[in-house]
Every structure is written in structure tokens, then in C-alpha cells.
SEZAGU-673892 format. One record per residue (C-alpha): residue in one letter; residue number from 1; x, z, y. Coordinates in nm, 4 decimals. Layout:
N
A, NUM, X, Z, Y
...
This chain:
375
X, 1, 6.5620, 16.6979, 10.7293
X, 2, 6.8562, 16.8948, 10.7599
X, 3, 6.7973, 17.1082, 10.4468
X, 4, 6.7601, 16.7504, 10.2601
X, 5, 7.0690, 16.6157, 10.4365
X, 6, 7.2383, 16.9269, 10.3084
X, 7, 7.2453, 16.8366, 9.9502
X, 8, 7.5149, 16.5308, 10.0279
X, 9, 7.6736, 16.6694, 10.3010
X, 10, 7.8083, 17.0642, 10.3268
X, 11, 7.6599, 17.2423, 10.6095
X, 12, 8.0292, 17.3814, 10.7621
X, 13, 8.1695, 17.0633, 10.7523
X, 14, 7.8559, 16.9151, 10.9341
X, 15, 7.8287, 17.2428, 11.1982
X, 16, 8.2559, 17.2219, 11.2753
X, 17, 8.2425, 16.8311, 11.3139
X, 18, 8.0118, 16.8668, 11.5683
X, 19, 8.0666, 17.2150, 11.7536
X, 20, 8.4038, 17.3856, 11.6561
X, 21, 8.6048, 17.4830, 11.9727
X, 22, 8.9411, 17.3199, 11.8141
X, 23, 8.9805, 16.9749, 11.8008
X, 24, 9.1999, 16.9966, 11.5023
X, 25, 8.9292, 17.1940, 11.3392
X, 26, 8.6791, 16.9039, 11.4154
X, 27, 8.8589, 16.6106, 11.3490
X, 28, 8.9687, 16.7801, 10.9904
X, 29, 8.5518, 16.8778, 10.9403
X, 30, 8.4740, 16.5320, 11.0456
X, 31, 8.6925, 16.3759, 10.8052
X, 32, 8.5648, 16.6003, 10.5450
X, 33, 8.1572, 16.4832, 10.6135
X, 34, 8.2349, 16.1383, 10.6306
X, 35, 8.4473, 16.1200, 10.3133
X, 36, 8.1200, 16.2929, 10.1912
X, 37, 7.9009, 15.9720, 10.3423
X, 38, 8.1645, 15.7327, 10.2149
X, 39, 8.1734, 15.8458, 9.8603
X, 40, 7.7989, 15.9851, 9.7694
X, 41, 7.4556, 15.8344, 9.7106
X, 42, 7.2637, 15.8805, 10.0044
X, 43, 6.8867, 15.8990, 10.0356
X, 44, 6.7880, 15.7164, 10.3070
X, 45, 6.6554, 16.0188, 10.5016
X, 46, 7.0241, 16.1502, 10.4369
X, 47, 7.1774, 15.7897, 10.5964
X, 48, 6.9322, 15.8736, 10.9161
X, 49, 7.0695, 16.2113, 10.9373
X, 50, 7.4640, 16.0755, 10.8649
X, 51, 7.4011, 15.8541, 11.1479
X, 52, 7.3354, 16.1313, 11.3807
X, 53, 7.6542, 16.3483, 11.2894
X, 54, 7.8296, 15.9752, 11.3347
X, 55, 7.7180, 15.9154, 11.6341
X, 56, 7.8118, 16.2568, 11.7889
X, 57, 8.1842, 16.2384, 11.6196
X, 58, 8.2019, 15.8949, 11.7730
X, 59, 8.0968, 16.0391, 12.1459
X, 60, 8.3561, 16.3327, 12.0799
X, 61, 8.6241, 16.3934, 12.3640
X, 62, 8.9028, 16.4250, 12.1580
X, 63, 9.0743, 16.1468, 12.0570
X, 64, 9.1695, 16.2765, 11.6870
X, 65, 8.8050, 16.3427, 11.6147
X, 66, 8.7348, 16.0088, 11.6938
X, 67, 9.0202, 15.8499, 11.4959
X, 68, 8.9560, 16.0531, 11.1929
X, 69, 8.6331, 15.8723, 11.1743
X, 70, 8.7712, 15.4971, 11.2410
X, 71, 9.0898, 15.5891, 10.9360
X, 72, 8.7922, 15.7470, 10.6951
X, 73, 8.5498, 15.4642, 10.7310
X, 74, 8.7846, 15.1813, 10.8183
X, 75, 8.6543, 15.0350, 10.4744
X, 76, 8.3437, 15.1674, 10.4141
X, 77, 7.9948, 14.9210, 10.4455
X, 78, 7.8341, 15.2500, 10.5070
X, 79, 7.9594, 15.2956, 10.9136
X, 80, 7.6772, 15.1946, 11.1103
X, 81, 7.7439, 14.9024, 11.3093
X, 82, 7.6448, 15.0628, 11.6306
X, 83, 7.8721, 15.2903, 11.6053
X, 84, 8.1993, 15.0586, 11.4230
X, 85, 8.1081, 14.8418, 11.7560
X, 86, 8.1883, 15.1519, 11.9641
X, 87, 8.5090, 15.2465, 11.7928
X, 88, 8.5815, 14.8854, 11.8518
X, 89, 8.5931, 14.9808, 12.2091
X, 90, 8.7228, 15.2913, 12.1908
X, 91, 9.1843, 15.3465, 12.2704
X, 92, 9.4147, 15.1143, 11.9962
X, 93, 9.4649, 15.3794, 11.7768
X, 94, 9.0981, 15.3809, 11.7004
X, 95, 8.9593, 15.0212, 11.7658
X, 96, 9.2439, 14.8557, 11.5477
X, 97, 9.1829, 15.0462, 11.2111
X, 98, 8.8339, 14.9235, 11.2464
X, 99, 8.8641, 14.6115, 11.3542
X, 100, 9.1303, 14.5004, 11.0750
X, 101, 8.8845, 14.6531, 10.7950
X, 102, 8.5666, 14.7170, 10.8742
X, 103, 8.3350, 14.4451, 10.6978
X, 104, 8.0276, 14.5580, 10.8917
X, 105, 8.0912, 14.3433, 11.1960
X, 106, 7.9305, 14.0030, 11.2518
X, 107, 8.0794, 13.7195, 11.4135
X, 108, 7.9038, 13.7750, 11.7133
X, 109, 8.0428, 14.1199, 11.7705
X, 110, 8.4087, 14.0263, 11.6676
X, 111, 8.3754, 13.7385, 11.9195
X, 112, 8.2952, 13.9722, 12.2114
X, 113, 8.5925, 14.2328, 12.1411
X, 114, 8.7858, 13.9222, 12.1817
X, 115, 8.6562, 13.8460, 12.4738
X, 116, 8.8417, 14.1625, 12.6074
X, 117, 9.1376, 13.9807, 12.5954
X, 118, 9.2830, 14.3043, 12.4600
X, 119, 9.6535, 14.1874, 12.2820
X, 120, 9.6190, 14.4469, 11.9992
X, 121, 9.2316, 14.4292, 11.9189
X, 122, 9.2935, 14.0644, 11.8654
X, 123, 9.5614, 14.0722, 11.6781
X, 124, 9.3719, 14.3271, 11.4371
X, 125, 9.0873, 14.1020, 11.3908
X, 126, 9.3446, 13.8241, 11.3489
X, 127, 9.4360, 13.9757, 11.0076
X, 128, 9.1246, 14.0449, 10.9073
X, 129, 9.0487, 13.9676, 10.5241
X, 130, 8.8031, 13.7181, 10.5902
X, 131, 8.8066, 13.5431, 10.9071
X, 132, 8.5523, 13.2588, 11.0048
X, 133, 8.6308, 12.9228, 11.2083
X, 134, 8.4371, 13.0135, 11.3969
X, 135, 8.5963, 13.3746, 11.5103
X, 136, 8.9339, 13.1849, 11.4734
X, 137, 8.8587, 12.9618, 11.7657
X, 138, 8.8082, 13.2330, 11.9664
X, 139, 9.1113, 13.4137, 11.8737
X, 140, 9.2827, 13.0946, 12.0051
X, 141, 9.0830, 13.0837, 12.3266
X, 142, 9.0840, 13.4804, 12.4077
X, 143, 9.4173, 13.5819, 12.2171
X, 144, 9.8033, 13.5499, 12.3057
X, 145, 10.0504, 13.4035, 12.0631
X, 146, 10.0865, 13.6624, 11.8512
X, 147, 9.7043, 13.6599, 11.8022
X, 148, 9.7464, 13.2980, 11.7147
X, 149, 10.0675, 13.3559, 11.4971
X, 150, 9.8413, 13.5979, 11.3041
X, 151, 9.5778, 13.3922, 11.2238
X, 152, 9.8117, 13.1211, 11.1299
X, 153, 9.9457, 13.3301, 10.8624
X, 154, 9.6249, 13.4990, 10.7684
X, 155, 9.4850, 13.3112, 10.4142
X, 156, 9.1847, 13.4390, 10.4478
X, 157, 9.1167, 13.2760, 10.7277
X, 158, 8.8847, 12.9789, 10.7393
X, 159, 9.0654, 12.7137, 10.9707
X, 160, 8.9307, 12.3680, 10.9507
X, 161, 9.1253, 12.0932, 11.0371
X, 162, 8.9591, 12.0486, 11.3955
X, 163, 9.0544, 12.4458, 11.4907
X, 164, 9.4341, 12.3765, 11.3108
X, 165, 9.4953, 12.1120, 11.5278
X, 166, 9.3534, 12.3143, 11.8489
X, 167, 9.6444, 12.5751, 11.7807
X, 168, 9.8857, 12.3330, 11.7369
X, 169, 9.7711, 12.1305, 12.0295
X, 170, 9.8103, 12.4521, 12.2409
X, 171, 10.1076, 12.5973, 12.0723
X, 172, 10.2853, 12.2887, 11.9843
X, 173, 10.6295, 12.4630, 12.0895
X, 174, 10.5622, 12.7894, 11.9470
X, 175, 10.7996, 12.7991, 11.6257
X, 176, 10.6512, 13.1276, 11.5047
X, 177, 10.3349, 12.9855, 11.4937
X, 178, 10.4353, 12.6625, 11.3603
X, 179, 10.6095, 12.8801, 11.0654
X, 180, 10.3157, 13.0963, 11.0108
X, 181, 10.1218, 12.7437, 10.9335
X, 182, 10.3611, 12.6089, 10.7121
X, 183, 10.2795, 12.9174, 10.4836
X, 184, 9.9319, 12.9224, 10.4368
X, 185, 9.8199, 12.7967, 10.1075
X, 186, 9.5695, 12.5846, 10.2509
X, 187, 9.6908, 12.3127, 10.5409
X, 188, 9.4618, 12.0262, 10.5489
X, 189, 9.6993, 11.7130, 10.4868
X, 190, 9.5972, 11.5700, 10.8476
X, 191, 9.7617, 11.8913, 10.9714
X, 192, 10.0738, 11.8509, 10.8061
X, 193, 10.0516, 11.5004, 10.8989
X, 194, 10.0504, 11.6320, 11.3117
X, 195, 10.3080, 11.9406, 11.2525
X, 196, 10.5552, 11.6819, 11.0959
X, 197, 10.5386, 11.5227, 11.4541
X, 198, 10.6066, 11.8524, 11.6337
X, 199, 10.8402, 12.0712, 11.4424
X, 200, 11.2213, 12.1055, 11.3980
X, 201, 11.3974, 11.9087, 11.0647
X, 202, 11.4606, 12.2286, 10.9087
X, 203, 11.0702, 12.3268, 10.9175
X, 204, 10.9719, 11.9553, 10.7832
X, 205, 11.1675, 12.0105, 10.5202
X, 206, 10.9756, 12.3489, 10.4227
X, 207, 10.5909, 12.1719, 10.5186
X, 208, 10.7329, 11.9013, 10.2693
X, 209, 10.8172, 12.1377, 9.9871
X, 210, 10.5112, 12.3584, 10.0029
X, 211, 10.2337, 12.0987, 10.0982
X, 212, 10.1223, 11.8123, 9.8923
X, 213, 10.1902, 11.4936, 10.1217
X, 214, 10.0489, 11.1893, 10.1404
X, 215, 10.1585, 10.8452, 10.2005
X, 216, 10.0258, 10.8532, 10.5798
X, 217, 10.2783, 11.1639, 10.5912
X, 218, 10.5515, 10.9683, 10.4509
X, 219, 10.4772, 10.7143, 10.7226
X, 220, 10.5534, 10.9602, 11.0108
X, 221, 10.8729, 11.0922, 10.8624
X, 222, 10.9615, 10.7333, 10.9016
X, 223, 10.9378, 10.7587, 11.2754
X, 224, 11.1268, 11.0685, 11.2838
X, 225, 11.4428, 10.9017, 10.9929
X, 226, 11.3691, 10.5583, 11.0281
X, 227, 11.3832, 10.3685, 10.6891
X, 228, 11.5612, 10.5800, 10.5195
X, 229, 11.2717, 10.8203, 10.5539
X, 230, 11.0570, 10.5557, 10.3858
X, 231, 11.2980, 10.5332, 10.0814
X, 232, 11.3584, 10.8489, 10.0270
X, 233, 11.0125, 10.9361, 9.9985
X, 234, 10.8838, 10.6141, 9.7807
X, 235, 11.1579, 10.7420, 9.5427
X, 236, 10.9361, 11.0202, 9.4546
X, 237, 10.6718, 11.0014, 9.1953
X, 238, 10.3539, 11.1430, 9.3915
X, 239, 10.3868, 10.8173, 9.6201
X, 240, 10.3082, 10.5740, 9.2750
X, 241, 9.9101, 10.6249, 9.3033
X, 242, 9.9638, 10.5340, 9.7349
X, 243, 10.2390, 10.3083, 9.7307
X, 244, 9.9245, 10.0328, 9.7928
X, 245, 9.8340, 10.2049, 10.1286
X, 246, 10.1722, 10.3144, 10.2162
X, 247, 10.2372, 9.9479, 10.1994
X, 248, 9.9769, 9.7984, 10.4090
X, 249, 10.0172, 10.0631, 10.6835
X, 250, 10.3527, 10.0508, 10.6932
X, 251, 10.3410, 9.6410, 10.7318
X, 252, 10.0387, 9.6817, 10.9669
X, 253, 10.2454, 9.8800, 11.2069
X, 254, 10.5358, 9.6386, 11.2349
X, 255, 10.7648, 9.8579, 11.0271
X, 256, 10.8149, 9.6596, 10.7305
X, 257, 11.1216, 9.4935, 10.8177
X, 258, 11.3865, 9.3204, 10.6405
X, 259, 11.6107, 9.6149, 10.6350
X, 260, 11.3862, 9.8405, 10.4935
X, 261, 11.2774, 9.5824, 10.2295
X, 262, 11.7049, 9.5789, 10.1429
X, 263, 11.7308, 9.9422, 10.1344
X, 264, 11.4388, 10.0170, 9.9269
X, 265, 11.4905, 9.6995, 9.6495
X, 266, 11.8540, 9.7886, 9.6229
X, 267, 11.7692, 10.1646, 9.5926
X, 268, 11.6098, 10.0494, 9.2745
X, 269, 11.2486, 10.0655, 9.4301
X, 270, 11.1040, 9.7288, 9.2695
X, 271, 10.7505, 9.8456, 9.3138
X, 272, 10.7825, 9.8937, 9.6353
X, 273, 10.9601, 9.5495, 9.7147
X, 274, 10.6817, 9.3681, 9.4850
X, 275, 10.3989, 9.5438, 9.7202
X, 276, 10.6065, 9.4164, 10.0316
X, 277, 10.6577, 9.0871, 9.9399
X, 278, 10.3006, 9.0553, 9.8457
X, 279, 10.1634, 9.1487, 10.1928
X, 280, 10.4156, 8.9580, 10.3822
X, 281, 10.3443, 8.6803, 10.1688
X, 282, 10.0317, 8.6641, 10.1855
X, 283, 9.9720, 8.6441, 9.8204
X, 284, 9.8298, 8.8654, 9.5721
X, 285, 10.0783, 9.1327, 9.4030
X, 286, 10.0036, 8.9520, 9.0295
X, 287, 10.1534, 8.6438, 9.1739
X, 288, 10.4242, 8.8468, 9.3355
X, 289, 10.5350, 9.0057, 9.0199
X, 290, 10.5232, 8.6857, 8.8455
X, 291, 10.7671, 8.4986, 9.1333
X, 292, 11.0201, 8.7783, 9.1096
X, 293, 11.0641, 8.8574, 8.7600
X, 294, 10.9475, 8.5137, 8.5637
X, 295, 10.9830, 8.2320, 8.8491
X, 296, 11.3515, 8.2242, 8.8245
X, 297, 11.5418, 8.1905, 9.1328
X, 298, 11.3259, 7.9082, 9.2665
X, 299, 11.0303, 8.1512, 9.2721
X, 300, 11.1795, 8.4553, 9.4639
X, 301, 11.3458, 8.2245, 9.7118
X, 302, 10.9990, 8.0455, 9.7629
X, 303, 10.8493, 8.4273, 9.8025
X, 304, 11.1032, 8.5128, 10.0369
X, 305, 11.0805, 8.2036, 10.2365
X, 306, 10.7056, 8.2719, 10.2739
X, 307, 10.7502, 8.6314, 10.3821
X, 308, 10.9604, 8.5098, 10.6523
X, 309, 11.2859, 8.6064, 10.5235
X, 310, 11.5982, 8.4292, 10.6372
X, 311, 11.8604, 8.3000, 10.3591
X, 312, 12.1376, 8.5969, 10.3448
X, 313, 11.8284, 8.8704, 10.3064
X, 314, 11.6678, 8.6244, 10.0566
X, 315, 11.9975, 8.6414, 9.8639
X, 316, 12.0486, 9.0310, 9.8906
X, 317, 11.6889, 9.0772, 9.7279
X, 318, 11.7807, 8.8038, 9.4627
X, 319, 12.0724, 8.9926, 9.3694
X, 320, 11.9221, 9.3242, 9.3617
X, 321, 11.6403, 9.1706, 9.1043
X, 322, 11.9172, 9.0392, 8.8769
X, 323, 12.1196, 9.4048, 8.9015
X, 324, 11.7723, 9.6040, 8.8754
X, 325, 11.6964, 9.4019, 8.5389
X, 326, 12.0675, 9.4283, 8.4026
X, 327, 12.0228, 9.7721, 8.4324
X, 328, 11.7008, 9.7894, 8.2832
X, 329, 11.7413, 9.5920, 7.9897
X, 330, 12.0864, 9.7563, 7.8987
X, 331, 11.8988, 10.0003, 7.6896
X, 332, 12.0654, 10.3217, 7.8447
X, 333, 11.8394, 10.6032, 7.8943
X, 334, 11.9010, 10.6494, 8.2923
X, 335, 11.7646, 10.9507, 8.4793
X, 336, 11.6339, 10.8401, 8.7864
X, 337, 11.9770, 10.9276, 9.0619
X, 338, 12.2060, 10.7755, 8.8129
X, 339, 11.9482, 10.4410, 8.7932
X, 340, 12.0321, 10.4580, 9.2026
X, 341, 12.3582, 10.5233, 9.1770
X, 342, 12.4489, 10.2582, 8.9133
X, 343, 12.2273, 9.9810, 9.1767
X, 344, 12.3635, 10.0900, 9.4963
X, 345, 12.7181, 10.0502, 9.3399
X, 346, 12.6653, 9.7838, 9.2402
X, 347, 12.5219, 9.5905, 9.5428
X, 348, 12.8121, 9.7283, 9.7435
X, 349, 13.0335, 9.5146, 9.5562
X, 350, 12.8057, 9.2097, 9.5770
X, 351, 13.0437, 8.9054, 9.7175
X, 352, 12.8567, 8.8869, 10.0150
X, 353, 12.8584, 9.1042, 10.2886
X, 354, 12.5946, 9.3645, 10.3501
X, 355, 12.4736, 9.4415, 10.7538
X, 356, 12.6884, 9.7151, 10.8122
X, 357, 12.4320, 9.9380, 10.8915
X, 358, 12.2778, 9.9183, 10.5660
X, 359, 12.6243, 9.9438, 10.4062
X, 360, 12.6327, 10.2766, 10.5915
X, 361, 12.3174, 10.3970, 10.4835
X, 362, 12.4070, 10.3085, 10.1181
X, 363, 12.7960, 10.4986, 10.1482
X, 364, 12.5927, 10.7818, 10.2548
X, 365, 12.2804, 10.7804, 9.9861
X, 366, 12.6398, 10.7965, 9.7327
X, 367, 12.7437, 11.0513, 9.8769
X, 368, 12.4280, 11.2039, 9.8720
X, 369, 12.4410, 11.1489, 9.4962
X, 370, 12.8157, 11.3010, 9.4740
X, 371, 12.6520, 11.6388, 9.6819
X, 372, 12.4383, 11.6746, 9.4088
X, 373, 12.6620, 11.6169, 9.1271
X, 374, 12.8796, 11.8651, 9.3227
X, 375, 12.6297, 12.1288, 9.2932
């Protein structure tokens, strides 16, 4: 066997990796023989005889021999499991090459490393390239937060939405962790949905910008901003295919109050206000549209009445109408922040008085508008 075994692997290399006096000596032979099993064809009486010389450099007392083993065949499908499992095991310096690389580990073995509760071992298999929900879970139950933060962060690992919201239930205060989820690629909405809940404004404003959001999501920035969280996101243009739903739960949760029906019509949001009006009318959002655009007065004021609106809101919405179909009938080509501008202007200098909160929130969407002009 050994004469066969000879043709793949040199015989000096194979005789100082196993019995050379210096451990330099060794660890360099060693390195040399399994570059040899890493890059040649092996017969398979050759593998049985690798696995020997493997096993011995894996048992050898000197750490270097040892590591130059785990660093040569970090990579490599060709390191018998047996013996990757025992580097796994073996002082950081050797487990954690292996453990980040080495794709000839199951789930079962990666799971009881990490059972260890060994910081650095679990934060190596935490950035594995592929990671399974199933390892990640236990990376959350066995690891620290740096583990955690690591997997986070690590697109390549398969977190479903029930392990996600684990973490975050866990590490709900962690901002590292929190930041590391804002950057993967794939955040299932319902996550971004719960981490808009937990994290600072500065991060919501990052989840916002690199995750697609959906109306439900626009509905909890509402808690956090009030209405003017509503607005501002029902001014964008992914909302148009959920305004319907973002409607009905906002209504359904007692949140679609008169104020937030006067901020969004006089922001220029008309499909918005005709969705509103509809469901706290009771009527169907054909008829709506008709009895705000082609009823005349009488019709919006009967619409209003029915959604429960008192007279002074009634005439705030009627006037908005009138100053949203000025505008749109001028013939001017607005983008859409002058269209606001031009309607919020406008409906400050209606001559009746606004609530003053909502005549606060409208100075301030201007100056919004002026911040951006600014820039």
C-alpha cells in the first residue's frame, strides 16, 4: 500500500510529517503531503492511506503540526470528517480555520461544537458561507452576542422569519446586532415590520432605505410619528398598489382620525382621502369618487356628514378638493414636492382657521420643502 500511496504522495514528506524530531520540520513536511492530498487525484487505496498520515498529523503534540493541517485543508472536501471534527476541538488557532471553511461538516456536528459554548468556535461557524436555520438557532441558543451579531450579518445564512425574530426577541437592545440585520440582503418584511418597533430613528431610517416596506410597515411608523408618519409614507409611490389595506387597517385600529384625513387631503393625497372617506362612510370607493369630484358641494358635505365629520373639518376637506383640482387642471407640469408645496400654501391661507397643531405640522412639511430646495 505504501509503495502505491507513494506515487501521489513523496515518501520524505510522508516519513518527516510523521517522525522528524523538529516540529518545524514536521509541520513544514505535513503541509507539504497534504497540499499533495489537496491538489492530486487520489486512488482510493491512496485516500485510505492519506487518512492514516492525517490522522497521525492530527494526534501530533505540537501545536504547528496540527495547525498546518487545519490552514492547508481549511477548504478542501478531501479532510476526512473524523478528523475536521477533531481539529474542531482542538486550541482556536486550529478549530477556527476549520470551522469557518471547512464544507465537510454536517449540521449535526456544527451543532455540537456549539454546544461548547466556546465564544470563538461560534463565532467562526457564525460566518460560515452557508449557514442553515437550523445551525443558526443554535448559534443563538449556545453563542454570545457577537456570535449572534455574526450571523446577523452573515448572507449566507438561512434565517427564516421565526429564527429572525428569536434574535431580535433576545437581543432586542443589542444595536450591533440590530445593525448587522438591517444589512442583510434578505429581511423578511415581518422582520422589518418588528425591528421598526425596537430600534433607534436613525436605524429606521436605514431598514427603510434598504428594505422594501409594506403598508403594515408604514402602519407602525405611525405609532412611532403619529400621522405625519402616515403621510409621509402614502406620499410615496410603492404604497399605490396597498393604499386599499393600508386604509382598512389603519381605520380598523382607530387611527383614521380627522386630523390625519386633513393632513393627508391637504398634502395633496386625494387617493388616500377618497379610500378614507369610503370606509368611514360606509360606501363603496366608486361612489366616493363620484361625491367628491362630480357631486358638487352638496355631495362631499353629505360624504363627510356620513363619515362622521363635524362642519369646520367638512369645510377644510371641501377646500382642499377645490385647491387640489385648481392645481390640477392649471395645466402646469408639477413635480410631485412642488404639487405639495403649492397645496399646503395654499390651505394655510384658507380664511378659516386651521387646528393649530395641524398648522404646525404643515409650517414644518414647508420647511421641509425649503431643506430640500436648500440642498
Amino acid at each position: 500500500m505504501e509503495k502505491l500511496a507513494l506515487k501521489s504522495l513523496k515518501a520524505a514528506d510522508v516519513q518527516n510529517a510523521v517522525r522528524h524530531p523538529d516540529e518545524v520540520s514536521r509541520s513544514l513536511a505535513a503541509q507539504r503531503v497534504c497540499r499533495d492530498i489537496r491538489n492530486k487525484a487520489l486512488s482510493e487505496d491512496e485516500r485510505a492511506f492519506a487518512h492514516k498520515i492525517l490522522e497521525h498529523i492530527a494526534h501530533d503534540s505540537a501545536d504547528m503540526v496540527r495547525r498546518a493541517l487545519a490552514i492547508t485543508l481549511k477548504n478542501s472536501p478531501k479532510l476526512p470528517r473524523d478528523i475536521a471534527v477533531k481539529l474542531s476541538q482542538d486550541i482556536e488557532s486550529i478549530a477556527v480555520p476549520i470551522l469557518t471553511h471547512s464544507p465537510v461538516f454536517t449540521d449535526e456536528d456544527l451543532i455540537e461544537i456549539l454546544k461548547s459554548k466556546a465564544a470563538a468556535k461560534a463565532i467562526a461557524v457564525a460566518k460560515r458561507i452557508s449557514v442553515s436555520d437550523h445551525v443558526a438557532r443554535a448559534i443563538i441558543r449556545f453563542g454570545d452576542s457577537r456570535a449572534v451579531a455574526e450571523i446577523a450579518a452573515n448572507d449566507g445564512a438561512l434565517i427564516s422569519e421565526e429564527t429572525a425574530s428569536q434574535m431580535l426577541d433576545i437581543y432586542k437592545n443589542d444595536d450591533l446586532i440590530a445593525q448587522s440585520m438591517i444589512l442583510r440582503r434578505d429581511l423578511p418584511p415581518r422582520i422589518v415590520e418588528k425591528m421598526i418597533t425596537l430600534v433607534s430613528d436613525d436605524m429606521v431610517i436605514k431598514l427603510t432605505q434598504r428594505h422594501s416596506v409594506s403598508a403594515d410597515v408604514a402602519i407602525d411608523l405611525a405609532e412611532r410619528s403619529r400621522e405625519r408618519a402616515v403621510v409621509d409614507f402614502i406620499d410615496q409611490a410603492w404604497v399605490t398598489k396597498d393604499l386599499k389595506s393600508l386604509v382598512r387597517r389603519i381605520y380598523a385600529e382607530g387611527r383614521l382620525t380627522p386630523s390625519l384625513l386633513i393632513r393627508a387631503i391637504c398634502s395633496g393625497q386625494i387617493r388616500f382621502a377618497e379610500q378614507a372617506l369610503a370606509i368611514m362612510s360606509g360606501v363603496s370607493v366608486q361612489k366616493a369618487v363620484l361625491m367628491i369630484h362630480d357631486g358638487g358641494p352638496f355631495g362631499l358635505k353629505a360624504l363627510c356628514a356620513r363619515a362622521g365629520l363635524n362642519e369646520k373639518t367638512s369645510k377644510i376637506i371641501h377646500a382642499a378638493v377645490v385647491i387640489y383640482r385648481d392645481l390640477e387642471i392649471s395645466g402646469l407640469d408639477y413635480d410631485r414636492a412642488n404639487f405639495q408645496e403649492l397645496m399646503i400654501e395654499r390651505v394655510l391661507t384658507l380664511p378659516f382657521d386651521l387646528p393649530e397643531a395641524d398648522q404646525l405640522w404643515f409650517l414644518e412639511k414647508l420647511d421641509g420643502f425649503s431643506d430640500v430646495t436648500l440642498n
